[in-house]
Short mmCIF file of the C-alpha atoms (twelve columns), coordinates in Angstrom:
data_MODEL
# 
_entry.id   MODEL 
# 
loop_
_atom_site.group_PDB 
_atom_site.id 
_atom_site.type_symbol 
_atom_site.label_atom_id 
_atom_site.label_alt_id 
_atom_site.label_comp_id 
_atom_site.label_asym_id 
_atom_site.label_seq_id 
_atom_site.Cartn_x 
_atom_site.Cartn_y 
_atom_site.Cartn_z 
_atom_site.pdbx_PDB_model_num 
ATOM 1   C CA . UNK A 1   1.235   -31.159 4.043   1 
ATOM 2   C CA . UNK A 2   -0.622  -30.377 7.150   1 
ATOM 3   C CA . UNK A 3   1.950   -27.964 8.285   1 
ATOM 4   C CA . UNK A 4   1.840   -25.930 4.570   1 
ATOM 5   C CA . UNK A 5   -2.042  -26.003 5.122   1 
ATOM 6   C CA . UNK A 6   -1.909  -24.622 8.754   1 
ATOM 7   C CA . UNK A 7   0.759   -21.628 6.981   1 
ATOM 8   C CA . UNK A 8   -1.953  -21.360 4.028   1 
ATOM 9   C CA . UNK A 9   -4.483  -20.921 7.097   1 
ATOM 10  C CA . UNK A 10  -2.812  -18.240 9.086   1 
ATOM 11  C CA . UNK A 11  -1.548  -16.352 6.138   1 
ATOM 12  C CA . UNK A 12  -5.244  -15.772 5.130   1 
ATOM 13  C CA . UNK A 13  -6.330  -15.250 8.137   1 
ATOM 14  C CA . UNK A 14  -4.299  -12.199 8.250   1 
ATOM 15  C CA . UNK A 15  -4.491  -10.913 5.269   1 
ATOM 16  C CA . UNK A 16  -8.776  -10.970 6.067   1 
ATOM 17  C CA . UNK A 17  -7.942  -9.360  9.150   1 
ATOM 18  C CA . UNK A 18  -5.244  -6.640  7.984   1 
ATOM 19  C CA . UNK A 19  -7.334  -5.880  4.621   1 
ATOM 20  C CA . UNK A 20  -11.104 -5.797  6.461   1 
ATOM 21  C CA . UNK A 21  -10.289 -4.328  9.803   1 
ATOM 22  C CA . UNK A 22  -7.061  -2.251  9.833   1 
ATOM 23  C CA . UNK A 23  -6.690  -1.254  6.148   1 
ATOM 24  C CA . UNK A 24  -9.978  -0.840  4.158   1 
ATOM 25  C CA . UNK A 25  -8.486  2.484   3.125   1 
ATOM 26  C CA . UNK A 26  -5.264  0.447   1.417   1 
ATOM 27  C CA . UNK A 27  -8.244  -0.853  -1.063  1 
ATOM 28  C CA . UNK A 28  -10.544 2.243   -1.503  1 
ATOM 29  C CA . UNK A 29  -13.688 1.120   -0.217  1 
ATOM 30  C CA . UNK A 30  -13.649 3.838   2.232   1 
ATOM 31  C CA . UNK A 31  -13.026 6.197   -0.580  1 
ATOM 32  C CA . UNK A 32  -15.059 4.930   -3.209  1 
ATOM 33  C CA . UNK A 33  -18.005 5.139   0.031   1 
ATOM 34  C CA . UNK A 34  -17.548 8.556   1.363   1 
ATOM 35  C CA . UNK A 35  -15.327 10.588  -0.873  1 
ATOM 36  C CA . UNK A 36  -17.296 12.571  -3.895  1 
ATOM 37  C CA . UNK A 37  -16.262 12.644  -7.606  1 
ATOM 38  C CA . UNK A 38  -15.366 15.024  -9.192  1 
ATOM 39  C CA . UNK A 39  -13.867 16.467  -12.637 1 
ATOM 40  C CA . UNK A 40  -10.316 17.282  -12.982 1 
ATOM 41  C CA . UNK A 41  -7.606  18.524  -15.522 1 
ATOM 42  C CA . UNK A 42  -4.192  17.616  -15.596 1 
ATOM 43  C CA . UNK A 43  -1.816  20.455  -15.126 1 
ATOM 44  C CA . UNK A 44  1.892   18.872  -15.506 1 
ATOM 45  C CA . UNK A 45  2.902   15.208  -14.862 1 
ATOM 46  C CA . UNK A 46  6.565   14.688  -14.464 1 
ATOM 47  C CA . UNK A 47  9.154   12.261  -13.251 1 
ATOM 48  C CA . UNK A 48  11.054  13.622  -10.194 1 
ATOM 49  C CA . UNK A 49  14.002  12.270  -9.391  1 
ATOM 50  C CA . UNK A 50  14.695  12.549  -5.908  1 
ATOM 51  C CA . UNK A 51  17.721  11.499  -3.519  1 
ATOM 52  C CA . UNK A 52  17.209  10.627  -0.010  1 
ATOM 53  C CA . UNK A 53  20.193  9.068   2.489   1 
ATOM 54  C CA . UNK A 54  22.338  8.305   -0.484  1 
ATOM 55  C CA . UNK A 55  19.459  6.529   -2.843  1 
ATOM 56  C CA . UNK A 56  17.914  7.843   -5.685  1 
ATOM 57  C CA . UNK A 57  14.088  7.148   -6.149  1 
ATOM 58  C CA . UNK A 58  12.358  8.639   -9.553  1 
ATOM 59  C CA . UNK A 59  8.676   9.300   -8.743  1 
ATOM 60  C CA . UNK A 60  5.866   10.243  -11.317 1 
ATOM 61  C CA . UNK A 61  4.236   13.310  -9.987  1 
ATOM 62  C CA . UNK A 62  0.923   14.209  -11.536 1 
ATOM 63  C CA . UNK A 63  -0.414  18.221  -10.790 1 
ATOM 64  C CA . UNK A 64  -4.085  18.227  -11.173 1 
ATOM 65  C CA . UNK A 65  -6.703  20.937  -10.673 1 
ATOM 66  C CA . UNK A 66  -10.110 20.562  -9.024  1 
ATOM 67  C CA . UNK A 67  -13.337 22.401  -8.062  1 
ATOM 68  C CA . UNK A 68  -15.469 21.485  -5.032  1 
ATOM 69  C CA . UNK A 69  -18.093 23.453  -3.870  1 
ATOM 70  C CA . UNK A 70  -16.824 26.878  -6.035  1 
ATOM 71  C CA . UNK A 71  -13.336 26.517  -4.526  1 
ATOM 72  C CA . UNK A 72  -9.984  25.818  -7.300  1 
ATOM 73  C CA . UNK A 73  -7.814  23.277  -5.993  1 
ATOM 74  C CA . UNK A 74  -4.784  21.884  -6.695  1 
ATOM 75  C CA . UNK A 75  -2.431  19.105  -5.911  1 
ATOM 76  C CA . UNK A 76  -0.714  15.991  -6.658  1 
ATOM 77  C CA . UNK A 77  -1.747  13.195  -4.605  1 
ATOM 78  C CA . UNK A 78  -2.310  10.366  -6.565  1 
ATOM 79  C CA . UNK A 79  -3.311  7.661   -3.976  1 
ATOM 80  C CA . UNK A 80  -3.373  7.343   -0.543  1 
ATOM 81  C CA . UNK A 81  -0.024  5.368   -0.573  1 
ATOM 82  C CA . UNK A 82  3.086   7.134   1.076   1 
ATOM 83  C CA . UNK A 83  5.438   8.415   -1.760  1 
ATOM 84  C CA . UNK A 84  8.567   8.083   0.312   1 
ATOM 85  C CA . UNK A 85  9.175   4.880   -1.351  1 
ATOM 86  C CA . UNK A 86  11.845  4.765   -4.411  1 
ATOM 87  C CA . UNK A 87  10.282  3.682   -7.606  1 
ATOM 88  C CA . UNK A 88  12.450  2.800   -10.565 1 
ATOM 89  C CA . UNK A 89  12.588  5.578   -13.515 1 
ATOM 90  C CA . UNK A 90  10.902  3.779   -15.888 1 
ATOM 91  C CA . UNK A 91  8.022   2.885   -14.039 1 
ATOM 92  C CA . UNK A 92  7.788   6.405   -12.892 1 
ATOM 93  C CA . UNK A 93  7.989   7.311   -16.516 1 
ATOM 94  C CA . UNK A 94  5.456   5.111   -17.165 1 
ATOM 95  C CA . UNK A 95  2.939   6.060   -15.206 1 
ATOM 96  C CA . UNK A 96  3.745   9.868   -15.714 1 
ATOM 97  C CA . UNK A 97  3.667   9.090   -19.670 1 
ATOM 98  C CA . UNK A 98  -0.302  7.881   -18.775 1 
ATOM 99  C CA . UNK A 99  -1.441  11.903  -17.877 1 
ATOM 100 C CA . UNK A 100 -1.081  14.623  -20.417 1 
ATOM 101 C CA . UNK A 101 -1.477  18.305  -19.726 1 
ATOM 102 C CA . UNK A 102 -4.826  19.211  -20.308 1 
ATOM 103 C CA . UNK A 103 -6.453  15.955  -19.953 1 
ATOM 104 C CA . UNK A 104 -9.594  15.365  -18.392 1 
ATOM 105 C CA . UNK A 105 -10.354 12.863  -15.652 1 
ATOM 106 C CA . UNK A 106 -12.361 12.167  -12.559 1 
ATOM 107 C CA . UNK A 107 -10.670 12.245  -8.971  1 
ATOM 108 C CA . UNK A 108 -12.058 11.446  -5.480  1 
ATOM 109 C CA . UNK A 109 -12.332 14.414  -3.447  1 
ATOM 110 C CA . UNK A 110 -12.382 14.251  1.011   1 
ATOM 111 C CA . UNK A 111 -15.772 15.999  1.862   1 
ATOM 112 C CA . UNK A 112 -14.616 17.194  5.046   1 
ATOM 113 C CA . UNK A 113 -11.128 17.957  3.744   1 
ATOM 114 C CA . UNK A 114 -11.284 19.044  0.107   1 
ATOM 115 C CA . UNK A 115 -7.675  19.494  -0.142  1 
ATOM 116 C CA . UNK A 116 -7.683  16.086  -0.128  1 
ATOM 117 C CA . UNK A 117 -8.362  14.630  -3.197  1 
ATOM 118 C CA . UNK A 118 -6.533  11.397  -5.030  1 
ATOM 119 C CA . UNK A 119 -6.747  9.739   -8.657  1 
ATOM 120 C CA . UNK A 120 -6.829  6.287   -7.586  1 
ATOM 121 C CA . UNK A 121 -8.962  5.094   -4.693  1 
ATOM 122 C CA . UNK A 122 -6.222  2.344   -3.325  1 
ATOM 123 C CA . UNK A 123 -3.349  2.395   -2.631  1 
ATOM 124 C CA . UNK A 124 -0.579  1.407   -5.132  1 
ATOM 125 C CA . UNK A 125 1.244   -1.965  -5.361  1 
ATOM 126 C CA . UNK A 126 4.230   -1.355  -3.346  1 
ATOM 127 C CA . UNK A 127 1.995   -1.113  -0.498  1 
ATOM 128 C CA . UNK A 128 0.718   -4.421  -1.195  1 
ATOM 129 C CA . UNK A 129 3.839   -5.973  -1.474  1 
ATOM 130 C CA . UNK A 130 5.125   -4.743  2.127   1 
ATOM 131 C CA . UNK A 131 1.613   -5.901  3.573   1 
ATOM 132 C CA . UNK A 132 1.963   -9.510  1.626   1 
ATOM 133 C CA . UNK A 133 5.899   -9.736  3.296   1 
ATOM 134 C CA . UNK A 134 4.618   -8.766  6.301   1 
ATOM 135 C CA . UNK A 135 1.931   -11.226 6.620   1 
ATOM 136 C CA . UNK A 136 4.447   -14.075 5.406   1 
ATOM 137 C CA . UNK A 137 6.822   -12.643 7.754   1 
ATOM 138 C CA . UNK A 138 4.520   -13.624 10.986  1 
ATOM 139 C CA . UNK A 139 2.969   -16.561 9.283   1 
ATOM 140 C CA . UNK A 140 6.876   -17.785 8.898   1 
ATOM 141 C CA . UNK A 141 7.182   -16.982 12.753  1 
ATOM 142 C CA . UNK A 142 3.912   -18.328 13.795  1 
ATOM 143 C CA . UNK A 143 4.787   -21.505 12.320  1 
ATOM 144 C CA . UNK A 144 8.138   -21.613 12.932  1 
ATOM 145 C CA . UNK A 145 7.435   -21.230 16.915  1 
ATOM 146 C CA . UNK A 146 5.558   -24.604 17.516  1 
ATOM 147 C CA . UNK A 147 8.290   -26.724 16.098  1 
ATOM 148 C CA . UNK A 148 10.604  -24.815 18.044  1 
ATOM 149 C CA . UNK A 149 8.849   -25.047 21.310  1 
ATOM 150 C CA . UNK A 150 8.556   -28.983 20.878  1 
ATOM 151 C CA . UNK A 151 12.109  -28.930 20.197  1 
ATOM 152 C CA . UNK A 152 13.310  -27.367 23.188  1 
ATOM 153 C CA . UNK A 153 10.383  -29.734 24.957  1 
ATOM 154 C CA . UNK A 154 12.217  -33.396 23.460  1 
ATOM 155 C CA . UNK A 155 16.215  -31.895 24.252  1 
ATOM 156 C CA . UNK A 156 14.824  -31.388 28.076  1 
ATOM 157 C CA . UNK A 157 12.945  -34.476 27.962  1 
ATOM 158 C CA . UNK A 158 15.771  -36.316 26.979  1 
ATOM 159 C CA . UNK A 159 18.454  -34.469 29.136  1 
ATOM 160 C CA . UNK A 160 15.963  -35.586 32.381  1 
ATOM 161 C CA . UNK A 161 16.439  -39.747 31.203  1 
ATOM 162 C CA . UNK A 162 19.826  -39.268 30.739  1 
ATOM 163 C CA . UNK A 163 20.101  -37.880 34.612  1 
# 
C-alpha cells in the first residue's frame, strides 16, 4: 500500500510538473491568454487518408478562412497537436462530419503570427495519452529502481557472510 501511494505520489507530481511548467500550451491556457478570437467560415472538411512507412492513418482535415487585421487567411490547423499521428477513419470521419462548408465559428488567431490560427485551444487526446504513458513510464522506473537497488544491496550482503 505504501509503495502504490509513493507511485500515486510521483505520478502526480509529474503530471503537475509536465502540464504547469513544460506544457501549458498542450492545455490552451497560453492560447486562450494571448491569442485573439476571431470569426471564421469553414471552407471544406475532409478525411485524408494518408500512408506513411507502410501505415495508413485517415486524418480529418478542416480548411477554414480568417480575417485579422484586413488580411484573408486560410488554413487548416486545428490544434496545436502534431498531425503526424494515425487516427482511425471513423474517428477522422467523425470529427470531419462536425464542420460543414459554410459554417460559422470562432478560431484563435497568433497575434504576432497570424498565419497561425487553430479551432481548439489544446491539444487533442492522443497527445494526452503519450504524456499519461510517459509519466507512468518513469513513475514505473522510479519505483522500480529502489527495490532494485536494495536487491542488489541484500545478494552482496549475503555473498560477504558467506565468504
Amino acid at each position: 500500500m505504501r509503495y502504490a501511494f509513493g507511485l500515486f505520489l510521483i505520478g502526480y507530481a509529474s503530471y503537475i510538473f509536465f502540464s504547469q511548467f513544460l506544457f501549458p500550451e498542450i492545455r490552451g491556457d497560453e492560447v486562450k491568454r494571448k491569442w485573439v478570437l476571431t470569426d471564421a467560415e469553414i471552407i471544406s472538411s475532409v478525411v485524408e487518408k494518408r500512408i506513411k512507412r507502410k501505415s495508413v492513418g485517415y486524418f480529418p482535415v478542416i480548411r477554414y478562412q480568417y480575417s485579422f487585421e484586413g488580411t484573408k487567411y486560410i488554413t487548416d490547423q486545428y490544434s496545436l497537436s502534431p498531425n503526424n499521428l494515425a487516427r482511425l477513419e471513423f474517428l477522422a470521419e467523425k470529427k470531419a462530419n462536425e464542420y460543414s462548408t459554410g459554417d460559422q465559428l470562432k478560431v484563435y488567431v497568433n497575434p504576432t503570427n497570424p498565419q497561425n490560427a487553430v479551432i481548439r485551444a489544446g491539444a487533442d487526446w492522443n497527445i494526452w495519452i503519450i504524456g499519461i504513458v510517459i509519466v507512468l513510464f518513469v513513475s514505473g522506473v522510479l519505483f522500480m529502481l529502489p527495490i532494485t537497488i536494495l536487491q542488489k544491496m541484500k545478494i552482496e550482503i549475503s555473498k560477504s557472510k558467506h565468504l
